[in-house]
N, C-alpha and C positions, 0 to 999 in steps of 0.2 A: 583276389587280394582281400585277404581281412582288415576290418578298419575296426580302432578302439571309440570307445563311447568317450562324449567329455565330463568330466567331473567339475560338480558344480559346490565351491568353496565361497561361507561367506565371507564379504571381506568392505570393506570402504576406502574409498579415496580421499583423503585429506590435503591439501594447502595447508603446510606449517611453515611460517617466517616465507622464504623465497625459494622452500621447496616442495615438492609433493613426493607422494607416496601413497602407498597400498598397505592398509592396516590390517591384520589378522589378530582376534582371540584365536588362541594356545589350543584353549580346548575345543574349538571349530575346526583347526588344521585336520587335514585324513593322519590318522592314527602315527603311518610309518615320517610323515613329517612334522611330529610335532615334538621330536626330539634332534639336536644338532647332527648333523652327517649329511652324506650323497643325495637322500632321498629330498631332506629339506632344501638346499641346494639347488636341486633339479627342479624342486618345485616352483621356487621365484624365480629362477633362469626363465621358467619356461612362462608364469604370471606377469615378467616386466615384457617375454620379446627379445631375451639373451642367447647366446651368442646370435647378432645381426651382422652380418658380415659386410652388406650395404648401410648399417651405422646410423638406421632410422627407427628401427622397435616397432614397423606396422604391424605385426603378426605377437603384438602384448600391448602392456599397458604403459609399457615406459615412453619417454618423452624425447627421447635421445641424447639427453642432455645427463651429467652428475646429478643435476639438481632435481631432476624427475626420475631417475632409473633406480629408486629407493622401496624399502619396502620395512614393514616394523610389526612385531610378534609383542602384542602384552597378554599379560596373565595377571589375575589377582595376589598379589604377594602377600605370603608367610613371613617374609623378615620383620621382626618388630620396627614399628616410628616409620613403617611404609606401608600404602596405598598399592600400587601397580608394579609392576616388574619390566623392563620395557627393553625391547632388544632390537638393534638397529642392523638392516642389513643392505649394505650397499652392491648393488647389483652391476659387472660390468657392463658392458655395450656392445662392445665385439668382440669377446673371449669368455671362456665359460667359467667365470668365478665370479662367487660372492664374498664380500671382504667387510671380516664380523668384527676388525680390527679396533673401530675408533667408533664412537656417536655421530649423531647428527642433530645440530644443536637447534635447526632453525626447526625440523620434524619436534623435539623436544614441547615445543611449544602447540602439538595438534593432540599429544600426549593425554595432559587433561583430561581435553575436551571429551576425548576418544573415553576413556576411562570412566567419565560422569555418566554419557551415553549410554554406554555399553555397562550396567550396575557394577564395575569393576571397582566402583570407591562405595565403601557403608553410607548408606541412605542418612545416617544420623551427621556424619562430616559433609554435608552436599545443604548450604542453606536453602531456602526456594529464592531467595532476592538477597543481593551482596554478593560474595566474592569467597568461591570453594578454594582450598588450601589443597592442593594435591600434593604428596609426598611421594615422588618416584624414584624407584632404583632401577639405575640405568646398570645394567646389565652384562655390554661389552667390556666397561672400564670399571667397574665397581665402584660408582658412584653417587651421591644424592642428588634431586633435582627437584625443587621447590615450585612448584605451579601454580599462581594466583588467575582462576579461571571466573571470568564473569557471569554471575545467573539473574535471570529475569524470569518469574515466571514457573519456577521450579525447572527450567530449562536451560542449557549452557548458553549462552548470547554471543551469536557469532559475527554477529553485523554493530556495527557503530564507526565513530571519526579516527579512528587511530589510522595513521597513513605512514606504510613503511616501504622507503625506496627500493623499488625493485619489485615490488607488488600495485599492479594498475588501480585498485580497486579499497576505497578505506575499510576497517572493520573493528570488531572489538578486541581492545588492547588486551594481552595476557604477558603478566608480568613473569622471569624466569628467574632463580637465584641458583645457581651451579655452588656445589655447596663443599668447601676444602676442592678446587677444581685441579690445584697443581697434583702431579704424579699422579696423574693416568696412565701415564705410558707403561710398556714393559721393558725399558732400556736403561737399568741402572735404579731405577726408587727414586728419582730426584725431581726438583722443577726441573734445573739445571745438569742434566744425567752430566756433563763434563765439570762441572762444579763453576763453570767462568759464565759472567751474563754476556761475554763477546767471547768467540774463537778465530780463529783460523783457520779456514777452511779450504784445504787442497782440492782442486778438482783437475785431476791428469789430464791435459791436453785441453783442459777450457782457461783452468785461472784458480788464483785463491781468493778468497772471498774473507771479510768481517764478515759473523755470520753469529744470530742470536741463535742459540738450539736450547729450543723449550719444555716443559712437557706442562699444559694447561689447558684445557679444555678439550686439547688434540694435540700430539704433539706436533709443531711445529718449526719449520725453519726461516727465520727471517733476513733478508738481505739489502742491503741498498742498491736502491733500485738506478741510483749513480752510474751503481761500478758493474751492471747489468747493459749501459750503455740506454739506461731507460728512464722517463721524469717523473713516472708514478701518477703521471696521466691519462695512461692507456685506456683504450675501452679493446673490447673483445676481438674483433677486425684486426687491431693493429698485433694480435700473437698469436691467434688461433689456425692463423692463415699460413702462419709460418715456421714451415715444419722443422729447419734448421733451429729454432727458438727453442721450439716444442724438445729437440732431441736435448739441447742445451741444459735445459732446466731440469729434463726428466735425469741426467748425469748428475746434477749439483746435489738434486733430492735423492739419490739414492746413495752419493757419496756423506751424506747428511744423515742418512737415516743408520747407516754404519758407525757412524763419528756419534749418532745418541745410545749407539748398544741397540737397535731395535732389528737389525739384522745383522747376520755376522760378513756376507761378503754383497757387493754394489748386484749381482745377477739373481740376487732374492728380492729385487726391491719393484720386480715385473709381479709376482707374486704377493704384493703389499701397495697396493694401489690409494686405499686409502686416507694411510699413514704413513709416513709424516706428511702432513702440508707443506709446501713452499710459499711463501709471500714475499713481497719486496715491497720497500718504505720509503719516503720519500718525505720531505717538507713540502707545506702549505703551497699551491698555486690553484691559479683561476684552469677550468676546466666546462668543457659543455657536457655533462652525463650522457648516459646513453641513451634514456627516456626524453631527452630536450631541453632538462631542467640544467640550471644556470649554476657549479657550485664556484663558489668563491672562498679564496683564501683566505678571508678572515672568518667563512661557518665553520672550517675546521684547525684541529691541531695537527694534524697529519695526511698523509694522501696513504691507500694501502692498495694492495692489488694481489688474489692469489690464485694459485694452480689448484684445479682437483679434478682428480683423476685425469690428468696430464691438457687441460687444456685454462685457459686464464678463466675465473669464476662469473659471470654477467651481477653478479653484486657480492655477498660475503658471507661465506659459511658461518653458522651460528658458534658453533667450536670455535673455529679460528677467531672469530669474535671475543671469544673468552679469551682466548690465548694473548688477542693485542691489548686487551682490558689490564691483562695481567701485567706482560711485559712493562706497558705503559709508566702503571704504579710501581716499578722496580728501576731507581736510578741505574743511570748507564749500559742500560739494555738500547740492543738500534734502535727499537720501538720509541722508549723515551726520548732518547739524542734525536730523533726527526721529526718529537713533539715539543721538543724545545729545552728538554733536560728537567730532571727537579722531579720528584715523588709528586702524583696526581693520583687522587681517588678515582675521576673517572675521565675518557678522553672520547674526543667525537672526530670519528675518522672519516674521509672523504674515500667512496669505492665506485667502482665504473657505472653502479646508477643511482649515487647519490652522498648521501651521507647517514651514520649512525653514530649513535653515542652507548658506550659499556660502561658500567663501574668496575671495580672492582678494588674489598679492604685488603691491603697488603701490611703487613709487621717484617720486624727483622726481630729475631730472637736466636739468640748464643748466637750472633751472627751469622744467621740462615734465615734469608728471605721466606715469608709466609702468607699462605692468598686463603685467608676463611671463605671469600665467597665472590663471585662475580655476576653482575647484575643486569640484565638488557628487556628491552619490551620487543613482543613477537608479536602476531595475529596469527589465528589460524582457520579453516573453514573446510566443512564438509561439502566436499565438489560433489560426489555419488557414492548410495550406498545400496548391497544387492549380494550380487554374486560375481563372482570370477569363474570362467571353465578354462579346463586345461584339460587337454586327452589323457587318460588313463594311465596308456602307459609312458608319459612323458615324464616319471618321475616315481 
């Protein structure tokens, strides 16, 4: 029996916000993956531990989780008034696809880092002590992403007090600015691809729903978490477990991702995992997080809880963060109405391990709501950096 050699690809491991991932320079990939297709594809399936049919990733590098089964391709960018080029790729767990759909906002924030590192930003923009300005183009959704990366030393500064819930460990803050974040999506050109900041949302044989359909930072769907039969308390145990839940919501989000134009019938939305989001909103109450810590109803304005890649999130995708930043600052969206009504710059939401806060500037102009930018603090940190192997021919 013949066996293949493993090929050895550099790459690094990053902690960005409450996710990790496996970084790759462009021009490090093997040749036949470092252009979009099958081979690229095959390559991170086979880099995270994709398709696992036991739903644990031993045999890669992924975590088994959304929040670990990620991987991200930058290049030094040509576009004028950018830095980096950066392309997000979410890798599933138990089926064999990558889904180059939407961002990943909390990864966003290792971005930078990765970039200062790696001479990927001109040595003249990169201070040795104060605060590098990184301008990325985020790549899936053709967008800008503004990175305040901290240096010491002529080195990126990955350690300090910044403490962000759902991460054990304090470090150094990096500030993000998602820059025009409304209409990413591909369903219509809009924030609001139905034109209404509330719909009606049918769902055959579960219910219709109030239902905010967004397109900001990722497109998302938002619901109350009420009329879910749910207090927007939950920690992960109380839905991950329950597959009846699970099938419910994976219906609502796929009857959702139709109703924003992002697919045309409900049996393409197995094939779009990563977009649209689902979340569910709720008002202020007392809660014990899922770390121990105590949040109370008057740290936040609202309670949020969401789906990715079909199970309840352990804290808050950075995207989705943008999106509730957005909603927020937009009267009459659920988002608002469960933060108390009224146009806010910026809101601090309560998530199953804690609490954050987003800004985001919202205008109405010719009577069309408009989001120049929204704003959140990450950390990020280099776990390991080296090489990855993968057999030959696995890709």
């Amino acid at each position: 029996m013949s066996s293949a050699p493993q090929v050895r690809i550099p790459a690094a491991y990053l902690r960005g916000g409450t996710s990790k991932g496996v970084f790759f320079r462009l021009d490090q990939l093997p040749e036949r993956a470092r252009v979009p297709g099958p081979a690229r594809d095959a390559l991170l399936l086979r880099v995270i531990g994709s398709p696992d049919p036991y739903g644990k990733q031993i045999d890669g590098m992924g975590g088994a989780t959304s929040s670990t089964s990620k991987t991200v391709i930058l290049s030094k960018s040509t576009r004028p008034g950018h830095d980096v080029d950066y392309l997000f790729g979410q890798v599933a767990i138990d089926s064999r696809f990558v889904d180059w759909s939407g961002n990943c906002g909390n990864l966003s924030a290792a971005v930078g880092p990765f970039a200062i590192a790696n001479g990927l930003v001109d040595a003249d923009r990169v201070p040795r002590d104060g605060v590098a300005v990184v301008r990325i183009w985020q790549a899936n959704i053709s967008k800008t992403i503004v990175a305040h990366v901290p240096m010491t030393g002529g080195e990126v500064q990955e350690t300090g007090d910044f403490e962000l819930d759902g991460v054990t460990f304090p470090a150094a803050e990096v500030r993000l600015e998602f820059l025009d974040p409304a209409d990413e999506g591909d369903g219509g050109g809009a924030m609001f691809p139905t034109g209404n900041v509330v719909d009606r949302l049918e769902v055959p044989g579960i219910g219709t729903f109030d239902a905010t359909l967004i397109n900001a930072g990722i497109p998302t769907i938002f619901l109350n978490a009420e009329a879910l039969g749910y207090t927007g308390t939950e920690l992960q145990e109380a839905i991950n477990g329950d597959a009846k839940a699970l099938a419910r919501f994976e219906a609502i989000r796929a009857h959702g991702a139709v109703r924003m134009g992002l697919i045309q019938h409900v049996d393409e939305a197995a094939g779009r995992q990563h977009t649209p989001k689902l979340a569910f909103v709720a008002r202020p109450a007392d809660y014990l997080a899922s770390g121990g810590r105590q949040v109370r109803a008057a740290d936040v304005d609202l309670l949020v809880r969401a789906m990715s890649m079909g199970k309840l999130h352990h804290a808050m995708m950075g995207t989705a963060a943008v999106a509730i930043g957005t909603a927020a600052a937009i009267p009459g969206t659920l988002v608002d109405l469960a933060a108390g009504g009224g146009a806010r710059g910026a809101v601090r939401f309560g998530h199953p391990s804690g609490t954050l806060r987003v800004g985001a500037e919202a205008m109405k102009v010719g009577g069309t709501w408009t989001v120049t930018k929204a704003i959140m603090s990450r950390s990020a940190r280099v776990l390991m950096e080296g090489w990855v192997r993968v057999p030959a021919d696995s890709f």
